[in-house]
C-alpha positions in Angstrom: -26.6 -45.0 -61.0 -23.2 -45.7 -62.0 -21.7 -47.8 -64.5 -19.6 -50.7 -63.4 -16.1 -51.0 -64.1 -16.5 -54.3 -65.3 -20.1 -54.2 -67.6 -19.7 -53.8 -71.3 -22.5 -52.5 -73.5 -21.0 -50.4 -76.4 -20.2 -51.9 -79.8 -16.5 -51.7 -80.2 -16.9 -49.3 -83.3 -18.3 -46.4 -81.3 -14.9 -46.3 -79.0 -12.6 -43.6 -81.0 -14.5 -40.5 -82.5 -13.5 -40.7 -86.4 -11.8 -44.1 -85.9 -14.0 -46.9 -87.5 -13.3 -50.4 -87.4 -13.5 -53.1 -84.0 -10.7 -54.0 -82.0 -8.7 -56.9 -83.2 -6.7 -59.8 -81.9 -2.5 -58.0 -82.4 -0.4 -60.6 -82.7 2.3 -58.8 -83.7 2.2 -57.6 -80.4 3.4 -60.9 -79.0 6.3 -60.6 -81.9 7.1 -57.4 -80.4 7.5 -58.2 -76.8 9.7 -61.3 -77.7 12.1 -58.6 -79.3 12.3 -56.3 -77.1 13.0 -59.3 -74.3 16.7 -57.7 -74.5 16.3 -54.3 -75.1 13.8 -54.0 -71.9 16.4 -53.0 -69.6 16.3 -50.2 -67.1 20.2 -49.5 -68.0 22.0 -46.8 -66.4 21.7 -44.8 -70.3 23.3 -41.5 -69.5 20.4 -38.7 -70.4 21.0 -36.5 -73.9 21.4 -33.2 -73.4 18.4 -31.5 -75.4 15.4 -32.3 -73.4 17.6 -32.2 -70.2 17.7 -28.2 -70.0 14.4 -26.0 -69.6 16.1 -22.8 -70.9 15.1 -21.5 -74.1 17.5 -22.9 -76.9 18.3 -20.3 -80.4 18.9 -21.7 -83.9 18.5 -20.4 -86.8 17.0 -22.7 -89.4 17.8 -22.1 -92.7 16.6 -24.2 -95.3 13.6 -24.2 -98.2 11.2 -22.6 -96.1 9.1 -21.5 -99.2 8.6 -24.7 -100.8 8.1 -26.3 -97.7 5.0 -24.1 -97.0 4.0 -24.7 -100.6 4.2 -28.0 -101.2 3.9 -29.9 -97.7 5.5 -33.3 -98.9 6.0 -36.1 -95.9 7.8 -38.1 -98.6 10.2 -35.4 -99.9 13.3 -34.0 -97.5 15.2 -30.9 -98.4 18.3 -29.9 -97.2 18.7 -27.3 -94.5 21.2 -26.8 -91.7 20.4 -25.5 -88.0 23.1 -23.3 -86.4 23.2 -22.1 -82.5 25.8 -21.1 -80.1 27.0 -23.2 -77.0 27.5 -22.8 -73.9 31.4 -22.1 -74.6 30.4 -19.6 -77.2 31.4 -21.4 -80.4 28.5 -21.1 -82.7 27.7 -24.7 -84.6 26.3 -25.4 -87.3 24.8 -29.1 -88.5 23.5 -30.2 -91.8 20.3 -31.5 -91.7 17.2 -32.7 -93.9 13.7 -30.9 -93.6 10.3 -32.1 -94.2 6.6 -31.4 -93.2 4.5 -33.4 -90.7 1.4 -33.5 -89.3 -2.4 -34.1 -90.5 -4.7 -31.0 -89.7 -1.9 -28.7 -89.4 -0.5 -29.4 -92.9 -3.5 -28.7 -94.3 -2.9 -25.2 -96.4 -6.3 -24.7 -95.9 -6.0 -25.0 -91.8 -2.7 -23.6 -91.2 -0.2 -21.0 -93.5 2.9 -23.1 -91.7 3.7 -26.8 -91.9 4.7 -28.5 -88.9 8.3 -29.7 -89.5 10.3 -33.0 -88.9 14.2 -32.7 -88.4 16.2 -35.3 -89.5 19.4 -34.8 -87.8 22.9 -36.5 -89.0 23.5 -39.0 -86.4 27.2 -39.2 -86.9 28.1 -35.4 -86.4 26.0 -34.6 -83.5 28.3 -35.8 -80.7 29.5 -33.1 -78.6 26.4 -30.8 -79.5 23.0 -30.0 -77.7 21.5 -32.3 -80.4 24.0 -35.4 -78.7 21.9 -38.4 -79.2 19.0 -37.6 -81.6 18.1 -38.6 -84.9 15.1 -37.2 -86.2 13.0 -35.0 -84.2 9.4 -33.0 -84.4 8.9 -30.0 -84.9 5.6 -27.8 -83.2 5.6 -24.8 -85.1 2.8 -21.8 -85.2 -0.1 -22.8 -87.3 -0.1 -19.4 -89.0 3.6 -17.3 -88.9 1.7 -14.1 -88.7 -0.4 -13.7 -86.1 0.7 -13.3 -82.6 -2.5 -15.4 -81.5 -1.2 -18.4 -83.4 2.0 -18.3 -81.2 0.1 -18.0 -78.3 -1.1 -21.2 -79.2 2.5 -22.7 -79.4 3.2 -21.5 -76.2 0.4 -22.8 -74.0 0.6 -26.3 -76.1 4.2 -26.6 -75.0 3.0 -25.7 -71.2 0.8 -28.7 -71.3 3.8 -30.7 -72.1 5.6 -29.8 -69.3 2.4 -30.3 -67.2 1.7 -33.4 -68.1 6.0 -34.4 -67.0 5.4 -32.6 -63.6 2.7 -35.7 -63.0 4.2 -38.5 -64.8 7.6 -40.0 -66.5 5.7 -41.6 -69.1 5.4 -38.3 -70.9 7.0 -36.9 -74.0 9.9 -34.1 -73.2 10.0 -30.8 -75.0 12.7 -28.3 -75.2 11.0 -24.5 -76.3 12.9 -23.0 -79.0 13.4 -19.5 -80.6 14.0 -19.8 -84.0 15.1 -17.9 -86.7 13.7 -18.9 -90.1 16.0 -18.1 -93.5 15.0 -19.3 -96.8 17.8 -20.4 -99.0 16.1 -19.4 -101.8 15.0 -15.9 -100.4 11.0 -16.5 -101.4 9.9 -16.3 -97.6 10.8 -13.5 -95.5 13.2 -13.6 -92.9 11.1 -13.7 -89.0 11.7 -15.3 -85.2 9.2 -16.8 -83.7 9.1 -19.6 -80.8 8.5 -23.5 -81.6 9.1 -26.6 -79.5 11.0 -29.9 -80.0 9.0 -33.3 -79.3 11.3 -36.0 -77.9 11.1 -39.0 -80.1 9.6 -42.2 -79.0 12.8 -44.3 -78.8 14.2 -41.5 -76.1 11.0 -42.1 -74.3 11.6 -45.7 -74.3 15.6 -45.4 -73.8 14.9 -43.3 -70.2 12.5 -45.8 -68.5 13.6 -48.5 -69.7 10.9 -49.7 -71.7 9.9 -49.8 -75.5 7.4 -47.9 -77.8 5.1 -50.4 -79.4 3.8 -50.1 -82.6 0.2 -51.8 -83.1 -2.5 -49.9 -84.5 -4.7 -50.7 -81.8 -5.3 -53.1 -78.5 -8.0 -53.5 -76.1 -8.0 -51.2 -73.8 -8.3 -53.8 -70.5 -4.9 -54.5 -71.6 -3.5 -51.1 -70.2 -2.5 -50.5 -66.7 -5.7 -49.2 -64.7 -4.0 -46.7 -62.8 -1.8 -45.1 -65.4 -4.7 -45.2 -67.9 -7.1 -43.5 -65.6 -4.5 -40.7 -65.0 -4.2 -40.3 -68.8 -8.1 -40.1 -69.0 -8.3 -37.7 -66.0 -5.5 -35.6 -67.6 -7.4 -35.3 -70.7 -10.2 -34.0 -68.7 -8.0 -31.5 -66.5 -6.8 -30.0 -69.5 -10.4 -29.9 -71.9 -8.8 -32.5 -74.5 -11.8 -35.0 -76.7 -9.0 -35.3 -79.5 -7.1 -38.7 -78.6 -8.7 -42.7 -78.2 -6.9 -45.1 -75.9 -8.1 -48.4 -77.8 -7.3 -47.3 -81.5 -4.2 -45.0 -80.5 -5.2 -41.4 -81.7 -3.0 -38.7 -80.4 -1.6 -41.6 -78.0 1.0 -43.9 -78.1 1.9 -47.4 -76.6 4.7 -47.8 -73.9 5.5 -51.0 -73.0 7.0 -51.0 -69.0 10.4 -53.1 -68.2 7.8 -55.3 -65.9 5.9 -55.7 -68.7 2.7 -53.4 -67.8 1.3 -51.2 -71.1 0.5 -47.4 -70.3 -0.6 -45.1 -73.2 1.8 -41.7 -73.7 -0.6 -38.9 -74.5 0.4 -36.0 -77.1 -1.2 -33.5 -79.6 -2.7 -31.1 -77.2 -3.7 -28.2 -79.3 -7.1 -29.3 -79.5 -7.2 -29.1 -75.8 -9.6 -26.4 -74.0 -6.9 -25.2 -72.3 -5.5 -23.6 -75.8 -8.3 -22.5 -77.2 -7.3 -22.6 -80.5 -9.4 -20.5 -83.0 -9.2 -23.1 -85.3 -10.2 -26.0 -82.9 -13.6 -27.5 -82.8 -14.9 -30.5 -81.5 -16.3 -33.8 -83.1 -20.0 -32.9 -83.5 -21.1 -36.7 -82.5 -19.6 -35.5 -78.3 -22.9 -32.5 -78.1 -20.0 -30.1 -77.0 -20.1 -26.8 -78.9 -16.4 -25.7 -77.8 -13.3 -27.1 -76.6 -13.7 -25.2 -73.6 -16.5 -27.5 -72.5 -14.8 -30.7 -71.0 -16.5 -34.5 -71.8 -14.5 -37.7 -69.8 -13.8 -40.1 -72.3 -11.7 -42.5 -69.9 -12.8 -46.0 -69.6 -14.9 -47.2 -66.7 -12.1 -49.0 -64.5 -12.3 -49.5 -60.3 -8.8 -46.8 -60.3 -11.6 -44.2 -61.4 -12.8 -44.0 -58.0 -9.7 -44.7 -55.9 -8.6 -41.4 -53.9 -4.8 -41.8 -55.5 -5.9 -40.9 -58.6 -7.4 -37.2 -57.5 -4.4 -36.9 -55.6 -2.3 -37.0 -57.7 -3.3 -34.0 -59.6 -3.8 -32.3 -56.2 -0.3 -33.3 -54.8 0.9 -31.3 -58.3 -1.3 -28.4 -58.1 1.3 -26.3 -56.9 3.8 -27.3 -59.0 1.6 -26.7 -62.3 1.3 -22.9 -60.6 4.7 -21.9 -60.3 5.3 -23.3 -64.1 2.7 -21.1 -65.8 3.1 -18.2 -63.3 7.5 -19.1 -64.2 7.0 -19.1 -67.5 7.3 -14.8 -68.9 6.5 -15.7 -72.6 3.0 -16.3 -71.7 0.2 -13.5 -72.4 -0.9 -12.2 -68.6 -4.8 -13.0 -69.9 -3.6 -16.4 -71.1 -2.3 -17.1 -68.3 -5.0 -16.3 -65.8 -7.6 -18.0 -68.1 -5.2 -21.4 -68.0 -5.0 -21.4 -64.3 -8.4 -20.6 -63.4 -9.7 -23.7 -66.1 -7.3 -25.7 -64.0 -9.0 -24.4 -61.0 -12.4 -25.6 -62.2 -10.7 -29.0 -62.7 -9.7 -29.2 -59.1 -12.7 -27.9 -57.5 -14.3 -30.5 -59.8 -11.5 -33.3 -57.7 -12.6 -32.1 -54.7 -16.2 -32.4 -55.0 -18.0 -35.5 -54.4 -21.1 -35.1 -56.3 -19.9 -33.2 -59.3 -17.0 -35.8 -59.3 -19.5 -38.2 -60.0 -21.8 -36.7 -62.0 -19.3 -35.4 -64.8 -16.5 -38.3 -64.8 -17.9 -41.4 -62.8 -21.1 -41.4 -64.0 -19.6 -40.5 -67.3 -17.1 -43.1 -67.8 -17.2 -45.3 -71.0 -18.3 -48.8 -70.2 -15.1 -51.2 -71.0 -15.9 -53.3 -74.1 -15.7 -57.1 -74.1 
């Protein structure tokens, strides 16, 4: 028997895997959405040129790459400066401010890289690729010396693009060959391929809408549809690493008509990559990523036909990028696509649609 969409049985502490505490009343949130009253307006903002172009961008990156490794601060900038050449063949170079990121990846004991923030200087970027950015994120290889762990990068940055083939309310990334140089000469010169995040404020800036920051809301409160997509995406692509009430690996986006839809991001945990280093929260009974679990919410969208079609109506589409894309490892490749296969046979299958999401859905709490 199914669970309805509108029953609630689980205590609100056992929605987010790792995330304690209930849901609670945000009244900031209120605060917020009298703020951005002005600012919610679907202007004709001309798009920055960055995340605008698919095409594999070069810099060099020279900064204290050694003590970044080493010491992994998210307080402490150092100074760098990122150099590429345009499209007219002048080569530029902008000063910039480097720090480390992250949670599990700037762990020294998880990962021998950092991954890196970019704090650009807003008043000398006009004119340049980086036109319109401030600070940006960095998705770098969680080890610089193993082709594996670039792999990795690769078919994290795919999902990206996946998950904009299907939606708007999607982060942007732009892939990037990069040249490390240490300034102080302690970590040896190497290329390798990382991938820009757009920030939030772009995000909000292109539909119109605004990024709000609450630490968590109920998760009733978020469109059905969109919310079910993000759940089913999830599924589709073997990732248990996010929570839609207490914003893990997600974030708010408030809609210029006011509706609430949760941006997904983070996806190396995902099935789909495979990472060595990934592993699932013991409390889901899953032994690898590669097994899938539905963690959506229980909502009436779940069983609506739109919401299969429209990773059906993009099947095609997420075929010609992986089988576009060169960089990709021919096994890795084949292995991707035929997961995303098992996903849509999954779609198209009555019974096995309702016995691993339907029947599987988390009951919405009160």
């Amino acid at each position: 028997m199914r669970p309805s969409a509108t029953r609630s049985i689980i205590p609100l502490t056992a929605l987010a895997v790792g995330l304690g505490g209930p849901i609670a009343s945000t009244p900031s949130l209120r605060a917020q959405e009298a703020e951005s009253a002005d600012s919610v307006t679907a202007s004709a903002i001309l798009p920055l040129p960055l995340f605008e172009d698919d095409a594999v961008l070069k810099v060099t990156l020279r900064t204290e790459i050694d003590r970044l490794r080493k010491e992994r601060s998210t307080e402490e900038e150092v100074d760098g400066e990122i150099t590429y050449t345009d499209q007219d063949g002048n080569i530029v170079t902008l000063p910039i401010k480097v720090r480390a990121r992250g949670n599990f990846r700037r762990d020294a004991a998880n990962c021998n890289f950092p991954p890196l923030r970019l704090n650009l200087p807003t008043g000398r970027v006009e004119g340049t690729v980086f036109h319109g950015q401030d600070k940006l994120k960095l998705v770098t290889p969680c080890n610089d010396r193993r082709g594996t762990y670039q792999e990795y990068v690769l078919q994290e940055y795919l999902l990206y693009r996946t998950l904009a083939i299907m939606t708007p309310y999607s982060y942007r990334v732009r892939l990037l060959e990069i040249t490390y140089e240490d300034t102080a000469e302690e970590y040896d010169t190497r290329t390798l391929h990382a991938f820009l995040i757009e920030s939030g404020d772009e995000l909000a800036r292109r539909t119109g809408g605004r990024m709000m920051e609450i630490p968590q809301l109920h998760p009733a409160l978020t469109d059905d549809g969109e919310s079910t997509f993000v759940a089913l995406f999830a599924y589709m692509i073997g990732n248990t690493d996010w929570s839609p009430a207490f914003f893990h690996n997600v974030d708010l986006l408030q809609l210029p008509e006011g509706r609430y839809v949760t941006v997904p991001y983070d996806f190396d945990f995902a099935g789909a990559v495979n990472a060595r280093y990934a592993s699932p929260d013991p409390s889901l009974g899953i032994r690898s990523v590669r097994e899938r679990v539905f963690r959506g919410f229980c909502r009436a969208t779940l069983e609506e036909p739109a919401s299969k079609a429209r990773f059906l109506e993009a099947r095609d589409s997420v075929r010609g990028l992986y089988d576009g894309f060169p960089l990709l490892d021919e096994g890795d490749r084949k292995r991707t696509l035929d997961y995303f296969e098992d996903f849509y046979q999954t779609l198209g299958d009555a019974r096995r649609y309702d016995s691993r999401i339907v029947e599987r859905c988390r009951r919405m709490p009160d």
